[in-house]
Phi, psi and omega in degrees: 000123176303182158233099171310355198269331191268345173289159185279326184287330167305288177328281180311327157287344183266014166243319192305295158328311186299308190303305203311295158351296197279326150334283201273017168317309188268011169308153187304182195256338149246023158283358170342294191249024166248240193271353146325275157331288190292353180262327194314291181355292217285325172293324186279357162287343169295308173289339163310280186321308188307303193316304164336321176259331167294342127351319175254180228259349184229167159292313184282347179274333193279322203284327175305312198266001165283303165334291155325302183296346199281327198271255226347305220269314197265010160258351120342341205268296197299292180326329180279319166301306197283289202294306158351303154308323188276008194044067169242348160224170190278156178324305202282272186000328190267274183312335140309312183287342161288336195265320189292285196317323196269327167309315190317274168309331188302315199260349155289334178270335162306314168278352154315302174304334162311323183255007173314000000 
């Protein structure tokens, strides 16, 4: 059994998920059960999913729930474009968390090609 605690994509998606959280405290109010809700959703399944699969018993069990964290991350990409556009967060804003998302993704598809 791995320890998710010890990979670097776990670390990095469990802060990415912490900014998302703490971003969207200032989101409208009535985005609450909208877009609020769905970006949270979607950042804390990456590192979920990472914890999980290191829970399981193969490479090919691990590498499935990296798949699964990889759409979170790239459906996390697009909520951070849509909040930008609706202007609930600001450039430099967007653009750190577009750059974290996209290392995100870099490095989840790396250690996949890894369990290959």
């Amino acid at each position: 059994m791995r320890d998710f605690k010890k990979y670097d994509i776990w670390k990095l998606s469990h802060s990415f998920t912490l900014e998302i959280y703490s971003l969207t405290k200032t989101f409208p109010k009535e985005e609450i059960y909208g877009l609020t809700s769905q970006l949270r959703r979607a950042s804390s399944s990456i590192p979920t999913n990472i914890s999980e699969g290191c829970g399981r018993d193969s490479d090919a069990e691990f590498n499935r729930f990296l798949t699964i964290s990889l759409g979170s991350a790239t459906e996390s990409e697009y909520l951070i474009i849509l909040s930008k556009e609706l202007n609930y967060i600001d450039l430099s804003s967007f653009e750190k968390l577009n750059s974290d998302i996209n290392r995100i993704k870099q490095k989840i598809y790396s250690l996949k090609q890894k369990l290959k």
